[in-house]
Steps between C-alpha positions, in 0.01 A plus 500: 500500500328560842190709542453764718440867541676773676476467845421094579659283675618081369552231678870367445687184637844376370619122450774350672475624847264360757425858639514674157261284358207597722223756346545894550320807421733794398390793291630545173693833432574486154248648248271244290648627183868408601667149368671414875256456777667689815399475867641708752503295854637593855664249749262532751396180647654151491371422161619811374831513629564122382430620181731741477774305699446184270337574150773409233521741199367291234239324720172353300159670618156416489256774464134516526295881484428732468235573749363778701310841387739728623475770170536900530299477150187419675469812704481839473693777290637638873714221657717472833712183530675414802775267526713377783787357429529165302121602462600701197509197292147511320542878481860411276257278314268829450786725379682283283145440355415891477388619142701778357200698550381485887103552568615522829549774790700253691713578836727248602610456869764227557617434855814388597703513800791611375615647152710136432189329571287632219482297181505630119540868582679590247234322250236648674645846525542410091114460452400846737733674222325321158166551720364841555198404700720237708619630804724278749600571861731311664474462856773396756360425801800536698554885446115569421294255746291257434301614173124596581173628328584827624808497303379380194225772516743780529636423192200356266257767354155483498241287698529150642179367368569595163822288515525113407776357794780175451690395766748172536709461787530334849171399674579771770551775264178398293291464843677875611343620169194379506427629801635854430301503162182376714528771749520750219200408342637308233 
């Protein structure tokens, strides 16, 4: 069995395939407690999209992890995450992972461009319903906008600084964020 918690990331190569068999980071979705080790990945670049265009169903893997720190357990009882699109893998990770008991205030904000672009809902939607204190909003940026702070603060209660803040996504969105939080004081 492999070794991680909720929200790292492996290393995984697979045999037989020049290209295939070179090292990659990809966060693991699946919880720690589940038998099958899941990954979620998007065809986004060229290593990506030969993946999907030429990984065979059956294909051996090598896996190394997990690594990274990335753990909603380590902060604060009031929680915002913020994922943008195939960024919602560690946050999977975190739900599938959720005690039955949450000793969270967590809101959720997943971005997506479009409603066929967002990942999971349904299982997601699943854990706001078992969750009372876990509150998702999805966010399609091609009705709403672009998702900002402003946004996310007319819809969170209570006070920035008291909140503990996770965000995966593109390096744009994350540097957009930052910056936003920054300006407010956070």
């Amino acid at each position: 069995p492999l070794s991680f918690a909720a929200g790292q990331f492996l290393f995984i190569r697979f045999n037989g395939d020049k290209v295939l068999s070179e090292w990659h980071p990809f966060t693991v979705s699946s919880s720690p407690q589940e038998i099958q080790l899941r990954l979620a990945v998007r065809a986004s670049g060229d290593y990506t999209e030969y993946l999907r265009d030429h990984l065979a169903s059956g294909a051996r893997a090598v896996v190394e992890g997990g690594y990274g720190k990335l753990d909603y357990r380590t902060g604060g009882t009031e929680q915002i995450w913020i994922a943008g699109g195939i960024g919602v893998t560690p946050f999977l990770s975190w739900i599938r992972d959720m005690p039955p008991e949450l000793d969270y205030r967590i809101d959720f904000f997943y971005t997506v461009r479009t409603q066929d672009e967002a990942l999971f809902v349904s299982e997601i939607r699943e854990a706001e319903r078992l969750h009372r204190h876990f509150k998702v909003h999805l966010h399609e940026s091609a009705d709403k906008g672009r998702l900002t702070v402003d946004s996310i603060a007319s819809k969170v209660e209570g006070d920035w600084a008291n909140k503990s803040i996770y965000m995966c996504g593109s390096a744009p969105m994350l540097a957009s964020f930052q910056k936003q939080l920054r300006r407010t004081g956070v």
